[in-house]
C-alpha positions, -999 to 999 in steps of 0.1 A, spaced: -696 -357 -219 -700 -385 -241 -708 -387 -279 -748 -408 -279 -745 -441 -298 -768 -424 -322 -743 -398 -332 -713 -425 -333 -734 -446 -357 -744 -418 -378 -704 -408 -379 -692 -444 -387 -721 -440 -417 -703 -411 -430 -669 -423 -429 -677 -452 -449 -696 -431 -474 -660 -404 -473 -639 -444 -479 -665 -454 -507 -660 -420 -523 -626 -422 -520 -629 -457 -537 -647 -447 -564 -630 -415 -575 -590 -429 -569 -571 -421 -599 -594 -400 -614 -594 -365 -629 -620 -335 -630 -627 -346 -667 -629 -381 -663 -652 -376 -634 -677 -358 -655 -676 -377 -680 -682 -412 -659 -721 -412 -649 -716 -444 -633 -694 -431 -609 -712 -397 -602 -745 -414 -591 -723 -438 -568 -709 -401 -550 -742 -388 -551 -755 -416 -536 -729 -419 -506 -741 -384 -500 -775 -394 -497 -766 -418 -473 -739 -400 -451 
């Protein structure tokens, strides 16, 4: 059984949104995370979208 090109598409989306995270967050701690609202509406945003 094959995986639909919709569900592979909608995959690849979320693995770019995980790589963008991951991208946004590298180096960071807990506290510097909260503290940066920048970078908490870019990861709530890549949520949105995955």
């Amino acid at each position: 059984m094959s995986i639909p090109l919709r569900a592979k598409k909608h995959l690849y989306d979320i693995l770019e949104a995980l790589d963008a995270i991951h991208s946004f967050t590298e180096g960071m701690g807990e506290n510097e995370f909260l503290n940066d609202a920048l970078v908490q509406a870019a990861v709530e945003r890549k949520f949105e979208i995955g």
